[in-house]
DSSP file (Angstrom, degrees, kcal/mol; ACC not computed):
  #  RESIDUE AA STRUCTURE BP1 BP2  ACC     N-H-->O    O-->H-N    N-H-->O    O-->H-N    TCO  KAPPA ALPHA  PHI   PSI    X-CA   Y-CA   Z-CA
    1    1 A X              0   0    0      0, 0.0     2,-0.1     0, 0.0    25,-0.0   0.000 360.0 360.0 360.0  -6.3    0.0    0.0    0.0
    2    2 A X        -     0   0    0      2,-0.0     2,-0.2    25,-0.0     0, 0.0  -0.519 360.0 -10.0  92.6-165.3    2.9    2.5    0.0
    3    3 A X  S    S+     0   0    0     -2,-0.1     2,-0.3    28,-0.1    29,-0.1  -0.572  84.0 164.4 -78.3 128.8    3.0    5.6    2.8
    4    4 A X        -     0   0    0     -2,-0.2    29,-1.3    23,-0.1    23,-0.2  -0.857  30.6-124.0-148.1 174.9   -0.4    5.4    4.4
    5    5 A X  E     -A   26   0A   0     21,-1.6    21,-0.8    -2,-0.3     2,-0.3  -0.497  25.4-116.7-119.5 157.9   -2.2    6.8    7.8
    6    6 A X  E     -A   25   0A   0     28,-3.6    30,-0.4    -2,-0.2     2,-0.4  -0.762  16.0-167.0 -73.6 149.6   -4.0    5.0   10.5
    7    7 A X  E     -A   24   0A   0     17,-1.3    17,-1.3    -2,-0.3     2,-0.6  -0.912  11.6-158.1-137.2 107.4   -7.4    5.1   11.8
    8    8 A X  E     +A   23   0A   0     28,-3.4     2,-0.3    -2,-0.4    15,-0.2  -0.743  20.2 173.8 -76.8 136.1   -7.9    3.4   15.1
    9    9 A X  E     -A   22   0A   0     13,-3.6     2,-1.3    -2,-0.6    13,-1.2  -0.991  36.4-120.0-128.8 140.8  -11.5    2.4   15.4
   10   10 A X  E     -A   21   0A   0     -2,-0.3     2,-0.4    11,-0.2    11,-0.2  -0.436  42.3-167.1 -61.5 106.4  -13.2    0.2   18.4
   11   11 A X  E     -A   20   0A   0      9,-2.5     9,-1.1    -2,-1.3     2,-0.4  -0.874  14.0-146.0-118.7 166.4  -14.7   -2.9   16.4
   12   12 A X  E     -A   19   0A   0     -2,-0.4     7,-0.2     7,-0.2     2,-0.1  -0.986  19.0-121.8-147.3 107.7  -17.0   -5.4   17.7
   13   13 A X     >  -     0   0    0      5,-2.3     4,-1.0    -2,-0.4     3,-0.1  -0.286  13.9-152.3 -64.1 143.1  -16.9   -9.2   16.6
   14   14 A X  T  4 S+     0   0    0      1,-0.2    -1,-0.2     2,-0.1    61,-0.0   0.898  95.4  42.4 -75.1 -16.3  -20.3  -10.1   14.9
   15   15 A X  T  4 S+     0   0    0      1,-0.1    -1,-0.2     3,-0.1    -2,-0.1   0.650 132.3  15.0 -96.7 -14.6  -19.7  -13.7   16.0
   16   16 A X  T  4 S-     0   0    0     -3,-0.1    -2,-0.1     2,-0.1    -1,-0.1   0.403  86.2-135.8-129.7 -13.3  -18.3  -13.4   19.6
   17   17 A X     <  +     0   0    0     -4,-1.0     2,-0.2     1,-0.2    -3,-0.1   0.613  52.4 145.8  68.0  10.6  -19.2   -9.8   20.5
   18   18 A X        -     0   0    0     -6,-0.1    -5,-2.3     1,-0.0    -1,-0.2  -0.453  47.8-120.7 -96.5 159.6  -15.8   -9.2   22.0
   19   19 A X  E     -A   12   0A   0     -7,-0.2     2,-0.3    -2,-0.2    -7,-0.2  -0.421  30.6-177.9 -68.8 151.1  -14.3   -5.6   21.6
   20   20 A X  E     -A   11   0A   0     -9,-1.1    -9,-2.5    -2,-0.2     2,-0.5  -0.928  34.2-123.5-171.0 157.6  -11.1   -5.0   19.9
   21   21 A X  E     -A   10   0A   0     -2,-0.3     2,-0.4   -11,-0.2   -11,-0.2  -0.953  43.1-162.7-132.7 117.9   -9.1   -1.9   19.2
   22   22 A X  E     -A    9   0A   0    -13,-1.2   -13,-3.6    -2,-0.5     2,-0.5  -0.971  14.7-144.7-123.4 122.2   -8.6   -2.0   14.8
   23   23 A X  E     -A    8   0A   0     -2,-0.4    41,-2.5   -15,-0.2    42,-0.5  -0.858   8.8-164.0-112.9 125.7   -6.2   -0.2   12.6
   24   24 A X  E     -AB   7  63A   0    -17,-1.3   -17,-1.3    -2,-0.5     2,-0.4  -0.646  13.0-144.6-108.3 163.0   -7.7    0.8    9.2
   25   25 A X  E     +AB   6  62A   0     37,-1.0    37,-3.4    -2,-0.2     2,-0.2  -0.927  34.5 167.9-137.2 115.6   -4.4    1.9    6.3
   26   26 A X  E     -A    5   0A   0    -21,-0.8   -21,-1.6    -2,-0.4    35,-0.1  -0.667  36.3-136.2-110.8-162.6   -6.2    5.0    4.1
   27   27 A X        +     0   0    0     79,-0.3     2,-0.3    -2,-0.2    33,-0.2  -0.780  59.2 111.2-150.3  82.3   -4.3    7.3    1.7
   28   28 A X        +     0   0    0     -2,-0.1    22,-0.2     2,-0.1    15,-0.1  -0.906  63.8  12.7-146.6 163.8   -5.6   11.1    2.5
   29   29 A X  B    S-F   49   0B   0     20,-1.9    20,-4.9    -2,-0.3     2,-0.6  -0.321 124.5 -18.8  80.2-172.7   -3.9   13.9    4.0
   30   30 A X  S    S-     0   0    0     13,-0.7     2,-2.3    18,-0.2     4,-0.3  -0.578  77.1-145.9 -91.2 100.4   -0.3   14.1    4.6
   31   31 A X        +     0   0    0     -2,-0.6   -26,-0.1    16,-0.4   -28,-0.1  -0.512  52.0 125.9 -95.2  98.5    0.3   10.2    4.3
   32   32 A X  S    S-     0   0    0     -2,-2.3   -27,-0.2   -29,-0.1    -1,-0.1  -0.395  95.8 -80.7-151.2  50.8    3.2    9.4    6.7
   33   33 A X  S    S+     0   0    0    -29,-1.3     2,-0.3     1,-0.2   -28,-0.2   0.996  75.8 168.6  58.8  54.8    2.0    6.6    9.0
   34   34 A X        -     0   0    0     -4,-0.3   -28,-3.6   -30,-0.2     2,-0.5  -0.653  34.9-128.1 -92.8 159.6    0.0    9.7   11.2
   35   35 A X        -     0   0    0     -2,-0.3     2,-0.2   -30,-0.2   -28,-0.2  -0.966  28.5-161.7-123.3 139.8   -2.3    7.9   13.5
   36   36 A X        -     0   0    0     -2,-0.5   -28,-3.4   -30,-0.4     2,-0.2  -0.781  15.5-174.8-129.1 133.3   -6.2    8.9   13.5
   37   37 A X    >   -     0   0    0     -2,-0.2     3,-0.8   -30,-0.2     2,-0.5  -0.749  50.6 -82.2-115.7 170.7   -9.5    8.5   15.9
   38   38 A X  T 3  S+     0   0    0     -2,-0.2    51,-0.2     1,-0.2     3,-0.0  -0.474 117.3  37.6-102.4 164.9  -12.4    9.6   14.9
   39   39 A X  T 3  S+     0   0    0     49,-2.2    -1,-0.2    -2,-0.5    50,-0.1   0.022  90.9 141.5 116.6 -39.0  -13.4   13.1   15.1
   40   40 A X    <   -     0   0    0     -3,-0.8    48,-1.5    48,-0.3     2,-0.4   0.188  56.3-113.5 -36.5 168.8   -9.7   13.8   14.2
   41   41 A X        -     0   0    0     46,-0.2     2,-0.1    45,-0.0    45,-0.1  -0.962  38.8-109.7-116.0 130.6   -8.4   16.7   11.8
   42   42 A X        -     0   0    0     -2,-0.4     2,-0.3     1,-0.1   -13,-0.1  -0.289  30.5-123.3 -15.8 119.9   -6.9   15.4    8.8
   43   43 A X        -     0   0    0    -13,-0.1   -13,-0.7   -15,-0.1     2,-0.3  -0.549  29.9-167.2-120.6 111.2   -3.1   16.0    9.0
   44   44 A X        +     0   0    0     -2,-0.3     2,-0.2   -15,-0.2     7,-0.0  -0.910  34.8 114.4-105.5 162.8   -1.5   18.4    5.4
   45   45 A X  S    S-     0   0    0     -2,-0.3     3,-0.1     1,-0.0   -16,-0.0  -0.720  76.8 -44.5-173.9-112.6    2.2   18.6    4.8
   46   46 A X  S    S+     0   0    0     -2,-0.2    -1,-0.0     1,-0.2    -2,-0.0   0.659 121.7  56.9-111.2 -24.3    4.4   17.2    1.7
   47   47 A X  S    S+     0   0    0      2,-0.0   -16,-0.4     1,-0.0    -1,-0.2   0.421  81.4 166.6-101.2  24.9    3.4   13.8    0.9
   48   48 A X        -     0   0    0    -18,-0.1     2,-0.4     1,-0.1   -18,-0.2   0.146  22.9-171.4 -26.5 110.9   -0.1   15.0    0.4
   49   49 A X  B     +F   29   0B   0    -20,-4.9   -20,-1.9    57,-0.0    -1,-0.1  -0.965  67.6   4.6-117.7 150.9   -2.9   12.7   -1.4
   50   50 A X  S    S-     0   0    0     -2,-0.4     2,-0.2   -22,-0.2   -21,-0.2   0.379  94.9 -79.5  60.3 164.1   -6.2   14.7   -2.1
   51   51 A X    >   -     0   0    0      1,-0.1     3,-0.7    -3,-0.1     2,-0.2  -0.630  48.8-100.9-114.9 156.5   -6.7   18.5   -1.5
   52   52 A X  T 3  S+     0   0    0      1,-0.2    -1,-0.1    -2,-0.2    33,-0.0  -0.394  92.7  16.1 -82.2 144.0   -7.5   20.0    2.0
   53   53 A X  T 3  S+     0   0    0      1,-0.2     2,-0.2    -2,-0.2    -1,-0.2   0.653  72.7 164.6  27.5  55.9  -11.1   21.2    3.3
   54   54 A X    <   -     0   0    0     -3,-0.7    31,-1.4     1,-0.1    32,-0.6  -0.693  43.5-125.5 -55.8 132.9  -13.4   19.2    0.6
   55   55 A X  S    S+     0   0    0     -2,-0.2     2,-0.2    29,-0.2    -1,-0.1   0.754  84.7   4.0 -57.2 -20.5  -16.9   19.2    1.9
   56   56 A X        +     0   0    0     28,-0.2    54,-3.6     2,-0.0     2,-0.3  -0.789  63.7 166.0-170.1 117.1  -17.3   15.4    1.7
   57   57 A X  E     -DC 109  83A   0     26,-1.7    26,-0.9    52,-0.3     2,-0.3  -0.629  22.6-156.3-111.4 169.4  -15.0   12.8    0.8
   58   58 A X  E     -DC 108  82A   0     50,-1.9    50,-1.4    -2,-0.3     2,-0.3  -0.851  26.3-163.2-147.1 108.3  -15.5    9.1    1.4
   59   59 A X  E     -DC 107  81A   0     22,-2.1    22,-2.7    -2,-0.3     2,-0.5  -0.837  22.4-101.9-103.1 143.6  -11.7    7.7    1.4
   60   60 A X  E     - C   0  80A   0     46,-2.2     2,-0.2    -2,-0.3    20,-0.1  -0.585  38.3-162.6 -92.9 126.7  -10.8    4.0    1.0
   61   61 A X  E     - C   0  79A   0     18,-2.2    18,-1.0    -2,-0.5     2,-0.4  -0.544  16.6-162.8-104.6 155.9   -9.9    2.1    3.7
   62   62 A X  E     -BC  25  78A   0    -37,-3.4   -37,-1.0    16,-0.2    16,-0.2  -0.961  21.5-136.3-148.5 123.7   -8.1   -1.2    4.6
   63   63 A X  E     -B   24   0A   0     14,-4.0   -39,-0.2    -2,-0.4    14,-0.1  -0.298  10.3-150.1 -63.0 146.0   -8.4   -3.3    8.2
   64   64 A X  S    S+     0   0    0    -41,-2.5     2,-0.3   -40,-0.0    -1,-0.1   0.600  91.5  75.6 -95.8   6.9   -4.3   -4.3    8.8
   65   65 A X        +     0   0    0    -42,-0.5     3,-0.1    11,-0.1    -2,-0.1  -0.684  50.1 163.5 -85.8 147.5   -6.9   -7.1   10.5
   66   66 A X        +     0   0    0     -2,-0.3     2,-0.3     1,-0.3    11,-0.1  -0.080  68.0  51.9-147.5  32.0   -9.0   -9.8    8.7
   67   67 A X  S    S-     0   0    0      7,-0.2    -1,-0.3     9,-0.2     7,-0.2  -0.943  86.0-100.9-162.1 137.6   -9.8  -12.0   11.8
   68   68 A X        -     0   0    0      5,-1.0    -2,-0.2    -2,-0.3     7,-0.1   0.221  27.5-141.8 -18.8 169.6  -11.3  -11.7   15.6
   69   69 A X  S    S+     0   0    0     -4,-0.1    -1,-0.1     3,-0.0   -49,-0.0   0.194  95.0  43.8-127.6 -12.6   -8.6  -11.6   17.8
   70   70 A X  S    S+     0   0    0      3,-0.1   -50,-0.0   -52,-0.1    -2,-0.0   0.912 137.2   4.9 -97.3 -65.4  -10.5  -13.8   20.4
   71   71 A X  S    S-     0   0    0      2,-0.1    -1,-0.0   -53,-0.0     0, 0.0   0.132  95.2-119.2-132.8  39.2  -12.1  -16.3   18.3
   72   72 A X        +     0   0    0      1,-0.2     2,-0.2     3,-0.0    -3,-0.0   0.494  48.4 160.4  51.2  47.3  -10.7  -15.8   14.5
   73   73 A X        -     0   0    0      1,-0.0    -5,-1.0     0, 0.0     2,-0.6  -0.430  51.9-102.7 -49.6 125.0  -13.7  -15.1   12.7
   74   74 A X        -     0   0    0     -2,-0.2     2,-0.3    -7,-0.2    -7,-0.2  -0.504  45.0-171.5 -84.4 123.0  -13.3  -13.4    9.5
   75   75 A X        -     0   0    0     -2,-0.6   -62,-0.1     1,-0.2   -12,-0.0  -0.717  39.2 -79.5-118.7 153.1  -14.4   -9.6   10.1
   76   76 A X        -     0   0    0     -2,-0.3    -1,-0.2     1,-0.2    -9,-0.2   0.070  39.2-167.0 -64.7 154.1  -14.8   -7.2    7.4
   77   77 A X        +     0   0    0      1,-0.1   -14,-4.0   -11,-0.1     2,-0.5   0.632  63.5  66.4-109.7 -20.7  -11.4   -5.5    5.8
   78   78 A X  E     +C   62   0A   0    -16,-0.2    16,-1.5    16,-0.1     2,-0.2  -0.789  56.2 172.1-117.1 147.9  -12.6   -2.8    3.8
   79   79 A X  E     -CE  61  93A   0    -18,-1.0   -18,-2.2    -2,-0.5     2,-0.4  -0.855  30.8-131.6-127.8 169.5  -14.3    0.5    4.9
   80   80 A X  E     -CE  60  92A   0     12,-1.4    12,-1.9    -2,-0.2     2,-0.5  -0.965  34.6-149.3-111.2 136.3  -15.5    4.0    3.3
   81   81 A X  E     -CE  59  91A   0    -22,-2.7   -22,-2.1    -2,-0.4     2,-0.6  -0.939   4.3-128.7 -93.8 137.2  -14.2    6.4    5.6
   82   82 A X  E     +CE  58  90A   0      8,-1.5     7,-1.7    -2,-0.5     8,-0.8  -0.729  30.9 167.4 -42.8  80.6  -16.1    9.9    6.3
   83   83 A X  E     -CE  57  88A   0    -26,-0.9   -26,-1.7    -2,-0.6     2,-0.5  -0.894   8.6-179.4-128.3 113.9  -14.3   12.7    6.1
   84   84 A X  S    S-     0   0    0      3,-1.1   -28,-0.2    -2,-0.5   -29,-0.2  -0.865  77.6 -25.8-103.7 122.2  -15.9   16.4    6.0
   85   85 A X  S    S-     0   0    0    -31,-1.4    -1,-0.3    -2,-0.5   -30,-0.1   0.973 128.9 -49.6  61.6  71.8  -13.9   19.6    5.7
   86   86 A X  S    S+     0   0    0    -32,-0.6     2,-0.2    -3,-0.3    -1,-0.1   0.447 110.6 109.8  30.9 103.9  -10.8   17.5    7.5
   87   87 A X  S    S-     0   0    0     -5,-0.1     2,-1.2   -46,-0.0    -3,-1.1  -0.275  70.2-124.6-152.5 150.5  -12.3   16.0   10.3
   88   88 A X  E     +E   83   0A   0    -48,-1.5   -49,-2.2    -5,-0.3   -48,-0.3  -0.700  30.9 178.3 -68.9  70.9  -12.8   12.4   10.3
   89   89 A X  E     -     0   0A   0     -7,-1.7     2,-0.2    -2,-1.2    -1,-0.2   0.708  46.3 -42.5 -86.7 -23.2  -16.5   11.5   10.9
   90   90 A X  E     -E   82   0A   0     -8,-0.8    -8,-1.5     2,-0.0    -1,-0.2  -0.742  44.7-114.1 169.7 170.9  -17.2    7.9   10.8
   91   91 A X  E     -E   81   0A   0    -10,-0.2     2,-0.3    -2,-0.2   -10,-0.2  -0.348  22.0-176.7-136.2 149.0  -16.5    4.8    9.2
   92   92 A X  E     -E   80   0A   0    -12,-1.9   -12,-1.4    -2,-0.1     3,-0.1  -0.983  43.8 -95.6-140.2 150.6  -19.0    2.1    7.0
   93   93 A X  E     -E   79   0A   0     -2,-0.3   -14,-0.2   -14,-0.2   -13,-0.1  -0.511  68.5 -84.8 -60.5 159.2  -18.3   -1.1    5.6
   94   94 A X        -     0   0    0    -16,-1.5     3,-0.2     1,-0.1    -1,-0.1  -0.192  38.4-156.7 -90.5 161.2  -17.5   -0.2    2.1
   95   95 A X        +     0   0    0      1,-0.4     2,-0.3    -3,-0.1    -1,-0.1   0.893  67.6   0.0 -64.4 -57.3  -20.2    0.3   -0.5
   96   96 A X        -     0   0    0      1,-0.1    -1,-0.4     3,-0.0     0, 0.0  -0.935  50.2-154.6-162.4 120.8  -19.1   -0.2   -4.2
   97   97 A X  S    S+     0   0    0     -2,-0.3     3,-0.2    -3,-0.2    -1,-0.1   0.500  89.8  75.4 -73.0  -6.2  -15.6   -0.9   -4.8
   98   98 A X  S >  S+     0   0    0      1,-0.2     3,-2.2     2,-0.1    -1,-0.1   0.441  81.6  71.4 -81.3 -31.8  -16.2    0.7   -8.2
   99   99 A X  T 3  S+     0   0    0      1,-0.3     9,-0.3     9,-0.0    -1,-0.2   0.225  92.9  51.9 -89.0  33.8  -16.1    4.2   -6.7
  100  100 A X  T 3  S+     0   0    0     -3,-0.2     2,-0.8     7,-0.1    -1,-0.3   0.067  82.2 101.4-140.8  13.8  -12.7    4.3   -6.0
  101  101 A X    <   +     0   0    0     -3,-2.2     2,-0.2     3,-0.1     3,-0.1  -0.702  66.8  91.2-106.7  84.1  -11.4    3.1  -10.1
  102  102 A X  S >  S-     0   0    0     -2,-0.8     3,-2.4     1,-0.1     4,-0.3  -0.893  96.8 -26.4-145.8 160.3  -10.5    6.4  -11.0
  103  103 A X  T 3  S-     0   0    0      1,-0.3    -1,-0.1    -2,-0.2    -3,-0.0   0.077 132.4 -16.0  38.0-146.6   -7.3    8.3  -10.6
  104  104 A X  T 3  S-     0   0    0     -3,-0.1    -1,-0.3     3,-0.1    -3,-0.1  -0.016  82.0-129.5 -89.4  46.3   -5.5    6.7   -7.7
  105  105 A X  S <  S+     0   0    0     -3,-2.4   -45,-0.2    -5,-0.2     3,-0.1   0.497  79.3 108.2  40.1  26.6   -8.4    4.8   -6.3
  106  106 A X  S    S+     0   0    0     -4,-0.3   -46,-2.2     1,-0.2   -79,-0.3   0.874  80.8  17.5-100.7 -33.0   -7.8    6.2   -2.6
  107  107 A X  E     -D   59   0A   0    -48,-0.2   -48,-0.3    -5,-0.1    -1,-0.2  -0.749  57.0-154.0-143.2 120.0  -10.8    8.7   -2.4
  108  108 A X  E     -D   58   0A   0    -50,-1.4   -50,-1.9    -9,-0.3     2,-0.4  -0.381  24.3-124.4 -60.9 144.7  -14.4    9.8   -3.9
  109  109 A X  E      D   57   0A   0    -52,-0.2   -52,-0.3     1,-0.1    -1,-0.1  -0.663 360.0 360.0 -79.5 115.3  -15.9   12.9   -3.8
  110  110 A X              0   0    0    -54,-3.6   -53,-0.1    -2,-0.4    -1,-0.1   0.867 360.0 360.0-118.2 360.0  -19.3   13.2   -2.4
């Protein structure tokens, strides 16, 4: 995946219910392994993918998990992340992979 960001998010197995602390790899912002909750402000500098305070992106996300930690389940890997004017607003499993085969497939406009 190259230079990429974190986004910690709290995930929840669907099969065991246990809690788990999950590190999503985008490519927005200044991508140099900066680490993200949500709510965060989006990070600029040099290595900059996508332009600073679009009203609504949806950036493509990747769990560095593909399993439960408790009872190894397979738990979703890809997300659309939320991101409004830089701030990080929340997370979905992703939608359409098809909205990201443009350019360099890291974020959509919404």
């Amino acid at each position: 995946m190259g230079a990429y960001n974190i986004l910690k998010i709290n995930a929840k197995c669907e099969n065991c219910n246990v809690l788990f602390i999950d590190n999503i790899q985008f490519k927005f912002g200044d991508t140099w392994q900066n680490e993200y909750l949500i709510g965060e402000k989006i990070k600029w500098g040099r290595a900059d993918i996508g332009v600073p305070g679009l009203n609504k992106v949806k950036v493509y996300g990747v769990s560095e998990s593909d399993r439960c930690p408790v009872c190894r389940y397979l738990i979703a890997r890809e997300y659309d992340i939320i991101i409004e004017k830089d701030i990080i607003e929340y997370i979905t499993p992703l939608t359409n992979l098809e909205d990201y085969n443009f350019d360099e497939g890291n974020y959509s406009l919404l």
